[in-house]
C-alpha positions in Angstrom: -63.9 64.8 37.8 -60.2 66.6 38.6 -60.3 65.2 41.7 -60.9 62.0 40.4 -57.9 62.4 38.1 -55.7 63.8 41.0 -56.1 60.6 43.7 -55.9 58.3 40.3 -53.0 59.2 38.8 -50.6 59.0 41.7 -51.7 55.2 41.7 -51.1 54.6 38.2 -47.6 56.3 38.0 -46.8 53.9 41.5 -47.9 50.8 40.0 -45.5 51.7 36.6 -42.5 52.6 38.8 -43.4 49.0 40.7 -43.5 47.4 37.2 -40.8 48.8 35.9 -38.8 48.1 39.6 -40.2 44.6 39.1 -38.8 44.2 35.2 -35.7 45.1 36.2 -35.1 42.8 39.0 -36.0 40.1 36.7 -33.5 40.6 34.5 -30.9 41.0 37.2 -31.5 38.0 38.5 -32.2 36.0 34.9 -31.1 33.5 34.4 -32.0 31.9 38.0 -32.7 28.8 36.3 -32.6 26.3 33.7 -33.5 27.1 30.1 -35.2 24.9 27.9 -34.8 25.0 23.7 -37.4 23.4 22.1 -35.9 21.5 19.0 -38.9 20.6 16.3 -36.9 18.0 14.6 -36.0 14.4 16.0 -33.0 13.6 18.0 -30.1 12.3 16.5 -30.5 14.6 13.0 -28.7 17.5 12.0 -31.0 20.0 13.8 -30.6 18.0 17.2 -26.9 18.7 16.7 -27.5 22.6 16.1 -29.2 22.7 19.5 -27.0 20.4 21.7 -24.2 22.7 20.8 -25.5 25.7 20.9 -27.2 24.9 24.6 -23.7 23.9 26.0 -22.5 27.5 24.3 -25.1 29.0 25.8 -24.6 27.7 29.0 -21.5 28.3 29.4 -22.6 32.0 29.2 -25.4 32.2 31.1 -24.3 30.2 33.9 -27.2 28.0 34.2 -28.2 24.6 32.5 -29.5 24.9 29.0 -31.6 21.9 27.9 -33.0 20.1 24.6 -36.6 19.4 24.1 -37.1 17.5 20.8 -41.0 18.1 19.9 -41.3 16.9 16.4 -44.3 16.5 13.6 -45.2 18.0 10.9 -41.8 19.1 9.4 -41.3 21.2 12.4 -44.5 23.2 12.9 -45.8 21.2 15.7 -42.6 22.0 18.0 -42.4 25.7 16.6 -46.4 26.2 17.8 -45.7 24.8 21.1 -42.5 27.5 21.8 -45.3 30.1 20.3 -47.7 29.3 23.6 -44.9 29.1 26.3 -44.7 31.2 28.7 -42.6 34.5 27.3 -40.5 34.9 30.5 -37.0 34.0 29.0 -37.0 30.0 30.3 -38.0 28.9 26.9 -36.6 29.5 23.4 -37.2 27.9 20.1 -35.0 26.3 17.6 -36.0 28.3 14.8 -35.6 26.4 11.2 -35.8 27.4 7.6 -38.9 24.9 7.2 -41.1 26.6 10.1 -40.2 30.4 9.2 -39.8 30.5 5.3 -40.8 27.6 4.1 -44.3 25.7 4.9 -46.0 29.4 6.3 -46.0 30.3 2.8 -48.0 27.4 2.1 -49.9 26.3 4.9 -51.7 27.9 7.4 -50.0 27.7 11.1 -50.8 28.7 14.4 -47.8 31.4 15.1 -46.4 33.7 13.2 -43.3 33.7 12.5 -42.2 37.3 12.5 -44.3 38.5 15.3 -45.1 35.9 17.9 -40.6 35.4 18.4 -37.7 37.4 18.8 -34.8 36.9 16.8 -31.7 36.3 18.7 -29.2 34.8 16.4 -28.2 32.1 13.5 -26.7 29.2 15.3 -25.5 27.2 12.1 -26.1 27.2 8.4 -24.4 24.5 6.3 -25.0 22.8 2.5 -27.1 20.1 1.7 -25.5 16.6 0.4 -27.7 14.2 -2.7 -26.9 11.0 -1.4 -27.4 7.5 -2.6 -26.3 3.8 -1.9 -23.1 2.3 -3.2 -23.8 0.2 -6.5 -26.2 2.5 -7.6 -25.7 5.6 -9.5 -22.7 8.2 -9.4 -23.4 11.2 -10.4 -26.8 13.1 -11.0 -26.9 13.1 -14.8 -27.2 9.1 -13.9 -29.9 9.9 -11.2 -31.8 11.7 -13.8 -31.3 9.4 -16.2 -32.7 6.5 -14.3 -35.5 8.0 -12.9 -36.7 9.6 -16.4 -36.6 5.8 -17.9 -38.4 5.1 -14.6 -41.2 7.8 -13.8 -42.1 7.4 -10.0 -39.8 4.6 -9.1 -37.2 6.2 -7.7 -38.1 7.1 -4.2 -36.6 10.0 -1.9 -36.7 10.8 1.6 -36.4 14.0 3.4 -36.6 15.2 7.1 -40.3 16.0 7.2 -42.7 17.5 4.4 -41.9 21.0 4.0 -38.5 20.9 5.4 -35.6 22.5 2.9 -34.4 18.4 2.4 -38.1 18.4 0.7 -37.6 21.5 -1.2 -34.4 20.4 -2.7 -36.3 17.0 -4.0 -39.3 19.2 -5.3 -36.6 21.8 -6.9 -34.2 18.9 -8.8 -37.7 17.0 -9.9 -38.9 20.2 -11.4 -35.4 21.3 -12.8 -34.4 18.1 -14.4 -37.7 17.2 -15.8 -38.4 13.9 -13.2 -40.9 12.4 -11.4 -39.8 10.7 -7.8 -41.8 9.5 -4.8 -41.2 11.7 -2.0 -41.2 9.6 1.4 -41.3 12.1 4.4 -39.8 11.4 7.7 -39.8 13.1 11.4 -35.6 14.1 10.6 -32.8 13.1 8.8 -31.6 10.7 11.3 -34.7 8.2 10.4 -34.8 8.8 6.5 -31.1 8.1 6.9 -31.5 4.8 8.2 -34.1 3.7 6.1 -31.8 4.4 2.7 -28.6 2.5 4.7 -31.3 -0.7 5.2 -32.1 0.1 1.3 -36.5 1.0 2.0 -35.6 4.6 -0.3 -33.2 5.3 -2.8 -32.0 8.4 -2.4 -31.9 11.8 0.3 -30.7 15.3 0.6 -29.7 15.8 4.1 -27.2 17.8 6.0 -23.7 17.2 4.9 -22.3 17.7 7.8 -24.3 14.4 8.9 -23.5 12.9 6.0 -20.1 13.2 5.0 -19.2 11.0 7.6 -20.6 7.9 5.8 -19.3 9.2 2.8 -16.2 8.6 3.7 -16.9 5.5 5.2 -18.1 4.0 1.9 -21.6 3.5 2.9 -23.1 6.3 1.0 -22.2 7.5 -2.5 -22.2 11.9 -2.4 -23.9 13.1 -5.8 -23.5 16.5 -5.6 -23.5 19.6 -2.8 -26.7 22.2 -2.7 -24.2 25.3 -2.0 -22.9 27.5 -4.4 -19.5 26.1 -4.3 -17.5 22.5 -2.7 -17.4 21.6 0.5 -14.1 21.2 2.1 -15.5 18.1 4.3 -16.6 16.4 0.6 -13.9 18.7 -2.0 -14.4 15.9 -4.7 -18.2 16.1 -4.7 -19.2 18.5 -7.2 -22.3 21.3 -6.4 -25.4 20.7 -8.1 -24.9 23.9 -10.7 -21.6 21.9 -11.8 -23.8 18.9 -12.1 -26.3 21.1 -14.2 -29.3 22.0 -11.6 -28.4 25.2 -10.8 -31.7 26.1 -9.1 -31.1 23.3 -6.7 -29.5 25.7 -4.3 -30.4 25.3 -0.4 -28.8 25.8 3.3 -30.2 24.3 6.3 -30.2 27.4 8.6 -31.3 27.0 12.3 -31.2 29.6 14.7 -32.5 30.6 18.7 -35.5 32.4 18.5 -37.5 33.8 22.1 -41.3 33.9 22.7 -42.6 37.3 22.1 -43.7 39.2 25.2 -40.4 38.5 26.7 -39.5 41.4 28.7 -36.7 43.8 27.0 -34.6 43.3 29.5 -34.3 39.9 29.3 -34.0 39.8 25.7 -31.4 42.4 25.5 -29.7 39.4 28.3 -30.2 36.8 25.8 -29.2 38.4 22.6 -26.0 39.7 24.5 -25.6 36.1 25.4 -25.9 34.2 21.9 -23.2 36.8 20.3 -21.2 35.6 22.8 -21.7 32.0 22.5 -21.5 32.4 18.4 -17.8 34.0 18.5 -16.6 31.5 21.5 -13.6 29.2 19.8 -15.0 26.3 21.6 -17.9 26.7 19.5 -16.4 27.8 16.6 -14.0 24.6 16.7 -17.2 22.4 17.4 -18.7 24.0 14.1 -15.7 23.9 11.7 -15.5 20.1 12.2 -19.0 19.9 11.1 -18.3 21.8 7.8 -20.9 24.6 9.1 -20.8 28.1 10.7 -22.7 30.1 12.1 -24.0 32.1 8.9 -24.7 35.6 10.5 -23.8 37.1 14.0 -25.9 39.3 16.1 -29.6 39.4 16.1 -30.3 42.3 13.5 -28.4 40.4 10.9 -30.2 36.9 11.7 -33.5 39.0 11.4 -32.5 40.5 8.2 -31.5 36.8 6.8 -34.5 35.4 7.8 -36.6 37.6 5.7 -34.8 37.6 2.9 -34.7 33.6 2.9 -38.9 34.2 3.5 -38.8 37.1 0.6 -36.9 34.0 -1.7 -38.8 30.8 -1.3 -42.4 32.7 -1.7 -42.6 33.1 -4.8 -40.9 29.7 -5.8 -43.3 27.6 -3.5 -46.4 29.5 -5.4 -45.0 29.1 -8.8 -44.2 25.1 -7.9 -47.9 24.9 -6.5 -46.3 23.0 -3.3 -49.3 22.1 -0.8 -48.1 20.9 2.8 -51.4 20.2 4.2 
């Protein structure tokens, strides 16, 4: 038996120093292609936006095409549980959003989870919410509220996909203000956006940086902001604790998140190269005209965010009673 230990060993020590060898010329030569981010949210919406801008940040430090892959359904979960069974070799990351990692998990049962099958590697943009409505219809919440009390289930809102934070700001205001609304989900903002512009839904909370745009055009009438304070893009439009709904209080937050089993060395590579790409100016400048920043930087205080966020809506989504299936 100690010879049989003795001719082993050697063999086993040979193939670690060949794995290690063989890890580490990996992640020299990584990135020696391009690298896909799966985005599980529709093109054209706020999320879409997140990921086109990060993956030309990215790029730029990498030195190697970055590219979007929108895989939507189910508010996100069907894009995030594809990323969870890629390959974990660096080539494909995951737009992580609030809906997939604190939201629907505490309320659904998914096929990943979200604090052990990815890596955190850093926020990439966290920005208010906007309660919009058509022109010719109401202007301010209290008149919202009003309406819809003298008109239980009439008034119909849209959101970016059941579960999403857009559909937790609709479920928050109904049960703060005492109202009952329809709730019309879509696969993203872009789409529920359209539909209240051709006048099929009443009302949505979506991204204010997507919004504000149309705001300002005229075509859309800003309630109120979900943040704790104005917006500078929208500094007339009160927040929704000024309007009276204090509890409505939600950021959209997306960050990059890789597969776990990615080896170290690689991750270490990518963390090293989202810091970068969050304090670049270009980025920076990209993300000031959209209202939003980057929220955290570095991958330990991302981490740290998204389990406090996870720690926050728990308890609220039991208490509400909100079912996604």
């Amino acid at each position: 038996m100690h010879r049989r230990f003795s001719t082993t060993w050697p063999i086993i020590a040979l193939t670690l120093s060949l794995f290690s060898s063989l890890t580490a010329l990996a992640a020299d030569t990584y990135p020696s292609r391009a690298i896909r981010i799966i985005a599980p949210i529709a093109a054209g919406g706020p999320s879409d936006t997140a990921a086109r801008l990060i993956a030309e940040a990215l790029g730029r430090q990498l030195g190697q095409p970055v590219v979007v892959e929108n895989r939507t359904g189910a508010g996100g979960v069907v894009g995030t549980e594809l990323a969870a069974q890629a390959q974990p070799d660096g080539y494909t990351l995951l737009l992580s959003i609030a809906a997939t990692f604190t939201i629907i998990p505490a309320a659904k049962k998914v096929q990943y989870d979200a604090f052990k099958s990815f890596i955190p590697l850093g926020q990439v943009w966290d920005g208010p919410q906007a309660l919009v409505v058509r022109p010719n219809t109401q202007r301010s919440v209290a008149e919202l509220v009003a309406y819809a009390k003298a008109n239980p289930d009439k008034l119909s809102f849209g959101s970016a996909g059941t579960g999403t934070t857009t559909h937790l700001s609709i479920v928050l205001l109904s049960r703060e203000a005492g109202i009952s609304v329809v709730h019309v989900p879509y696969r993203g903002t872009s789409q529920s956006l359209t539909d209240l512009l051709g006048g099929q839904i009443d009302a949505i909370f979506g991204d204010l940086a997507v919004l504000a745009p149309r705001v300002k055009a005229g075509s859309l009438v800003a309630l109120a902001v979900t943040s704790g304070k104005r917006s500078p893009l929208l500094p007339d439009v009160p927040t929704m604790a000024e309007s009276g709904l204090p509890e409505v209080n939600t950021n959209n937050w997306y960050g990059l998140h890789a597969l776990a089993g990615t080896p170290p060395a690689i991750v270490e590579r990518l963390k090293t190269a989202v810091r970068a790409a969050q304090v670049d100016p270009a980025y920076h400048a990209e993300l000031a005209k959209l209202g939003t920043s980057t929220g955290t930087v570095g991958a330990d205080d991302f981490a740290k965010m998204v389990q406090r966020e996870a720690n926050r809506w728990a308890p609220i989504i039991t208490a509400v009673g909100i079912k996604f299936d």
